[in-house]
C-alpha positions in Angstrom: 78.7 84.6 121.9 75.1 84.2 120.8 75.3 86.8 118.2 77.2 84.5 115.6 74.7 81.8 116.1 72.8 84.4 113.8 73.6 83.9 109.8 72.9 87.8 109.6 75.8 88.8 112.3 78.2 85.9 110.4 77.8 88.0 107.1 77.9 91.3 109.3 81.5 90.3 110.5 82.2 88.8 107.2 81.9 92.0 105.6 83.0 94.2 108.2 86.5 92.2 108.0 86.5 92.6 103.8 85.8 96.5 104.4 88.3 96.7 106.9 90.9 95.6 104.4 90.1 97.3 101.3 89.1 100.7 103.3 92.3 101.6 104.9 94.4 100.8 101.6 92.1 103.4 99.5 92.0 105.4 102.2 95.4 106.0 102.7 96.5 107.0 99.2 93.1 109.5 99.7 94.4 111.1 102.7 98.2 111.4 100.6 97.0 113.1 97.8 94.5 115.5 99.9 91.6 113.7 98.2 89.8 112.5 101.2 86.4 114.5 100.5 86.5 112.1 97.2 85.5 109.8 99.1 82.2 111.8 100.4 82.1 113.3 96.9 81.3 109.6 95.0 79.4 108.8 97.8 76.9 111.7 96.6 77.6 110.4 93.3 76.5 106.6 93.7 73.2 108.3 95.5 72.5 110.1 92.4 73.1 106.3 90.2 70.7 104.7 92.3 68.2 107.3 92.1 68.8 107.3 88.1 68.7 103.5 88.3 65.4 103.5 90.2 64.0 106.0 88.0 64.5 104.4 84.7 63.3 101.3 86.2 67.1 99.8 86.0 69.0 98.0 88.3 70.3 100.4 91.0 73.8 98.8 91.6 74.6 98.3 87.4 73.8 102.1 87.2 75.6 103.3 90.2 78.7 101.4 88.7 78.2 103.2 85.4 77.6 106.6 87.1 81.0 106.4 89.6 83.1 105.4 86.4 82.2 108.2 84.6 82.4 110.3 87.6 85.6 109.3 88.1 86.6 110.0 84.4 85.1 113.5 85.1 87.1 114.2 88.4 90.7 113.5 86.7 89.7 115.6 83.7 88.6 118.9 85.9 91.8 118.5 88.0 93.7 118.8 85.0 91.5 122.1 84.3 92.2 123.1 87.7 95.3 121.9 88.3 96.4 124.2 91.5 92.9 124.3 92.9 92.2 120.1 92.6 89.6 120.5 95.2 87.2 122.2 93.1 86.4 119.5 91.0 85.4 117.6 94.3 83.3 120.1 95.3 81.2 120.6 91.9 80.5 116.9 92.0 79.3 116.9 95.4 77.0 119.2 94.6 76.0 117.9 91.4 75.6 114.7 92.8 73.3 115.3 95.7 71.3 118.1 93.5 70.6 115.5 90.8 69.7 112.6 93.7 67.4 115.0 95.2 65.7 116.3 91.8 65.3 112.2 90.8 63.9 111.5 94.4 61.1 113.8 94.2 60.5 113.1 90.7 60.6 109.2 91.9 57.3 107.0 93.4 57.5 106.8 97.4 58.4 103.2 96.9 61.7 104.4 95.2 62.3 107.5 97.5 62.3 104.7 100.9 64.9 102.4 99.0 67.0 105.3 98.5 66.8 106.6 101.7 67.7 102.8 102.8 70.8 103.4 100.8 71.1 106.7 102.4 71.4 105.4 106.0 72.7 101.4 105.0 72.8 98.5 107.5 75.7 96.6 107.9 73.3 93.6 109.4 71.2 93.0 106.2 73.6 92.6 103.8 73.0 89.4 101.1 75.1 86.6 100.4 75.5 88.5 97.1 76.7 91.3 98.9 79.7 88.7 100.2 80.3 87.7 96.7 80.6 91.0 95.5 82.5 92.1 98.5 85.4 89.2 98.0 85.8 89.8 94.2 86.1 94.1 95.2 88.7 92.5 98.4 90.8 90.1 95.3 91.0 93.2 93.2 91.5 96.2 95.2 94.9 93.7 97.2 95.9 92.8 93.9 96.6 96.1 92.3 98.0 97.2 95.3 100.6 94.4 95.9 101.3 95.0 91.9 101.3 98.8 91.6 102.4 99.7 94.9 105.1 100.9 94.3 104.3 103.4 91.0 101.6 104.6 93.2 103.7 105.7 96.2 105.7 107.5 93.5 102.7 109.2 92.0 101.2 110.3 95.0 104.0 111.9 96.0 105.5 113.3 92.7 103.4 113.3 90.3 105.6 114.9 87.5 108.5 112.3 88.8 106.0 109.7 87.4 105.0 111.7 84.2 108.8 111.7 83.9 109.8 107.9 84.8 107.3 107.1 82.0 104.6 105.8 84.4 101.1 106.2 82.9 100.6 109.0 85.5 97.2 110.4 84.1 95.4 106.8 83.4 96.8 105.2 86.8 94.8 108.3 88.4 91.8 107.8 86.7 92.1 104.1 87.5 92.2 104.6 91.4 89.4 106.9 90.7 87.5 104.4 89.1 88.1 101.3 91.9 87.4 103.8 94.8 83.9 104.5 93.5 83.4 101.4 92.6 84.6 100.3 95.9 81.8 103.1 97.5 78.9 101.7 95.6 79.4 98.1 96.6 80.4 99.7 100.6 77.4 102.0 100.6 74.2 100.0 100.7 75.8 98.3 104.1 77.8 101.7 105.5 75.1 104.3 103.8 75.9 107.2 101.9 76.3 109.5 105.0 79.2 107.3 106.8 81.1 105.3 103.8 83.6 108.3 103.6 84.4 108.1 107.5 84.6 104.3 107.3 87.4 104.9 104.3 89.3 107.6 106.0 89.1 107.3 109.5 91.2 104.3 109.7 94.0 105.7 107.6 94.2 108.9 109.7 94.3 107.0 112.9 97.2 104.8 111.4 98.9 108.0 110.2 98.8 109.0 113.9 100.8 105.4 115.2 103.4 105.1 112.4 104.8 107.3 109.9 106.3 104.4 107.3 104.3 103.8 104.6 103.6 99.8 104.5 103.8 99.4 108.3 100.1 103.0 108.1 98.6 100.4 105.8 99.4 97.5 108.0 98.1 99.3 111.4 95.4 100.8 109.4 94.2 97.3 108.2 94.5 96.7 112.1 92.8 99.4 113.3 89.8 98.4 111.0 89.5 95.3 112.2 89.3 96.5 115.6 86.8 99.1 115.0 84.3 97.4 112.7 84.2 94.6 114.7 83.7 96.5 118.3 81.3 98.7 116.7 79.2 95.5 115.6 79.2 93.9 118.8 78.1 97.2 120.9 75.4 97.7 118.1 74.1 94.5 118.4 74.2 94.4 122.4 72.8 98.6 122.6 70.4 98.3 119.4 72.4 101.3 118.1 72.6 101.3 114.3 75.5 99.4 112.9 77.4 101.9 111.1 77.1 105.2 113.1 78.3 102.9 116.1 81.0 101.9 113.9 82.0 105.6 112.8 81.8 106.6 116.7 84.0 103.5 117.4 86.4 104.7 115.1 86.5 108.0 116.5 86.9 107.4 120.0 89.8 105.3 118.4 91.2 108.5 116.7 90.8 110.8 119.8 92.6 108.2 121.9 95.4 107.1 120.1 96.1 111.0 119.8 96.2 112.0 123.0 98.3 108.9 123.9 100.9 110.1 121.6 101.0 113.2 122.5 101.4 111.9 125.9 104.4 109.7 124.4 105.9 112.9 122.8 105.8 114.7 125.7 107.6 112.5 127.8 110.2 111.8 125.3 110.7 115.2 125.1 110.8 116.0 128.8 113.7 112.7 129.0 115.7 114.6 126.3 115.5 117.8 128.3 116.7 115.8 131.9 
């Protein structure tokens, strides 16, 4: 096809295939401990880093990085304040997040206020070579924890006081996945944008949630499933002119709506043969 004759598609379905790994692993353990507005909550957050970075006249990406980490740190410590009503931490970031992006946005020159609006929106199809780079070292880390705390992580995401109790490091290994799933948003959002990096994370995880109910074989077909999506949604965004990652997110979702009424079709004929 003529599109890969183009070096900006070739880095398009580079990262697409990247995001489509590291997304649906994240994503996952997001949707198990009923954090997936975390996802649209550090998203907010890394808006409110670049603004910071752009208004100080400091690299945007070095201070989103700062400002996720420490968001992160935050997150854990008001869950432990709130320990029965976790989602209120989420929800006081969001807004603090978006209130202090705004606030540094008007206070910002209109040169600043149109890259973050950039950011705001991404583009899948201008991503840099440094972009790759930056995208293969998040891909090396985010597989390599996994395939080495895999295992303590399925335990504390289902029982969190049977990991306090088995002597994991409960607390810190929260704050950790905290920590790579923002940083993970602020390298993802300049090419998803702000609005759609949370749908990207999520919606391949729910969709794989829908096809199997074992744990390794949801992160297997989410993998899968991303593949499939990010690299349809490129290819009709490049032959409609749509943008990249709202085609994407509708890709995925037309994914979601029909592997759910296929099942449901499954059930009910497996129920009806039960019944004859």
């Amino acid at each position: 096809m003529e599109m890969f004759f183009y070096g900006f598609m070739q880095r398009a379905f580079q990262s697409a295939f990247l995001i489509a790994v590291i997304a649906p692993i994240l994503g996952l353990f997001l949707v198990l401990r009923r954090q997936s507005l975390m996802a649209d909550t550090l998203s907010h957050i890394s808006l409110a880093g670049i603004a910071l970075g752009l208004f100080l006249n400091i690299n945007p990406t070095f201070m989103t990085l700062v400002v996720v980490v420490i968001a992160a740190v935050i997150i854990e410590y008001l869950s432990m304040l709130y320990k029965s009503y976790s989602e209120i931490s989420i929800a006081i970031l969001m807004s603090a997040g978006m209130s202090v992006a705004l606030v540094l946005m008007s206070l910002s020159s209109g040169g600043s206020t149109t890259t973050i609006q950039q950011y705001l929106f991404g583009s899948i199809v201008t991503i840099s070579q440094q972009q790759i780079y930056l995208l293969v070292a998040l891909f090396v880390i985010v597989v390599g924890l996994f395939l080495v705390f895999r295992r303590p992580m399925y335990v504390l995401t289902f029982d969190e006081d049977t990991a306090f109790t088995a002597g994991l490091p409960a607390r810190m290994m929260s704050i950790l996945f905290n920590v790579i799933t923002g940083v993970t948003i602020a390298v993802v959002m300049p090419i998803a944008g702000a609005l759609l990096v949370s749908a990207i994370m999520i919606l391949p995880a729910a969709i794989a949630m829908r096809i199997s109910k074992s744990f390794y074989w949801v992160i297997l077909a989410g993998i899968l499933v991303g593949i499939v999506g990010m690299f349809s949604g490129l290819t009709v965004s490049y032959q409609w002119g749509t943008p990249p990652g709202a085609t994407i997110t509708l890709v995925f979702i037309v994914i979601f709506i029909l592997t759910t009424g296929t099942m449901k079709i499954v059930q009910q004929m497996k129920y009806k043969k039960s019944r004859s």
